[in-house]
N, C-alpha and C positions, 0 to 999 in steps of 0.2 A: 504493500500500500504506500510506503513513503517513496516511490518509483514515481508515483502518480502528485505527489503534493510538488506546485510550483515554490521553489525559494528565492529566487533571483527575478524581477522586474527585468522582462526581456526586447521591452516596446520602445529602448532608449535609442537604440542602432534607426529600426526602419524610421522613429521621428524628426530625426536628425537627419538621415535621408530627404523626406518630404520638406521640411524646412529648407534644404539646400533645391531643391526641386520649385520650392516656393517661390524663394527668393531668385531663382533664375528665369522662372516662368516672371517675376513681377517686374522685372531688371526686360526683358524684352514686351511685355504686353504694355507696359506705364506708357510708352509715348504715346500709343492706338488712343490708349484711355482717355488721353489727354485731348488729344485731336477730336475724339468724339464727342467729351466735354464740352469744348469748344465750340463745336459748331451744333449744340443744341441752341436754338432761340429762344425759347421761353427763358426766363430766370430763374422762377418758381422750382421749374420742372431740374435747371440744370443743378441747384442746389438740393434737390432728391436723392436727382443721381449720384452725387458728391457723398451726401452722407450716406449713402447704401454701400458704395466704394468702402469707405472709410471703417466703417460699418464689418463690415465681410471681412476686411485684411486685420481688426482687431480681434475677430471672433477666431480665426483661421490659425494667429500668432496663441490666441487662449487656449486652442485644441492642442497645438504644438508644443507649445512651451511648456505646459506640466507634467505631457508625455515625455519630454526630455527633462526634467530634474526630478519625475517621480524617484528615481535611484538614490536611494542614501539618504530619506529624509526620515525624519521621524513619523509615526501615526497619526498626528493631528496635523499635523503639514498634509501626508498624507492622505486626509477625509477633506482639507482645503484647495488641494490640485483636486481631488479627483470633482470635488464641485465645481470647480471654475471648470474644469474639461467637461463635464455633464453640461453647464450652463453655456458653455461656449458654443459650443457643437450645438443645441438647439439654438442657440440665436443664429447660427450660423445658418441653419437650414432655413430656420424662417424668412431670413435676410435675403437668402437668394432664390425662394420663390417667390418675395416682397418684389426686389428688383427682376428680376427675368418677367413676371407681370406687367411693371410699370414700364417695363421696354418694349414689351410686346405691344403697349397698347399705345406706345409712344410713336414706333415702327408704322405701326395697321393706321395711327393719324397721319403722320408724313404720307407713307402711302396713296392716302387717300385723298390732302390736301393734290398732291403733286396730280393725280387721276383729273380731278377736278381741272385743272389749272389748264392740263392737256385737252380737256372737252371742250373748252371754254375756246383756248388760242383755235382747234381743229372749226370749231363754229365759223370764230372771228375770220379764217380763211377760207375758208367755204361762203362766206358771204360778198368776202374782195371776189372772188372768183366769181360768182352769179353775177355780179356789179359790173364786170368786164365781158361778161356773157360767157364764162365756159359753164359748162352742162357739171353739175359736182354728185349729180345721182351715183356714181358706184361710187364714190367716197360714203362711206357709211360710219353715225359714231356711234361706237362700242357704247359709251354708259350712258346714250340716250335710249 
């Protein structure tokens, strides 16, 4: 039976891995980030995006970081990583179904402004055309 009892905290190697995997994924995705930050127009919306960012790499560093000093600590240290790892990891998930929502539905607006904007200009030239007498029957618009 003492074959089977764990003694040794074995979870410090692969967190320490993901941490460097972190930081390298964060070290090449930050500019995109930024860039897309950027060119959000709303304000409102771009400061969401901001703190769900913000948000996610706090929760991500709180799953990380007690999996790598659970080793060597006392049992009430101990019951204190393993709650900031419990609480981390759920903010985290919620965080990024929070954000991947409000992207989606950020996305499907653009989208659908840009749709809009296309029907509109496809009109405005189809109407120069009848104006000058070309015939604009097979020109046909899609979201009329």
């Amino acid at each position: 039976m003492d074959s089977l009892q764990v003694t040794v905290y074995e979870g410090r190697i692969p967190a320490m891995i993901l941490l460097a995997v972190y930081l390298a994924a964060v070290v090449v995705l930050f500019p995109r980030e930024m860039k897309f930050l950027r060119e959000v127009q709303n304000a409102t919306t771009r400061r969401i995006f901001i703190v769900q960012d913000i948000f996610i790499q706090v929760c991500i560093l709180g799953v990380l970081v007690p999996a790598i000093l659970m080793k060597g600590v006392n049992e009430q240290n101990d019951k204190l990583l393993g709650l900031l790892l419990i609480l981390s990891m759920t903010g985290l998930w919620l965080c990024v179904i929070w954000a991947g929502w409000s992207r989606y539905i950020y996305t499907c607006r653009i989208l659908s402004e840009g749709s809009k904007r296309s029907a509109e200009e496809l009109r405005r030239i189809q109407e120069l055309l009848r104006q000058k007498g070309i015939d604009t029957d097979e020109i046909k618009d899609v979201d009329a």
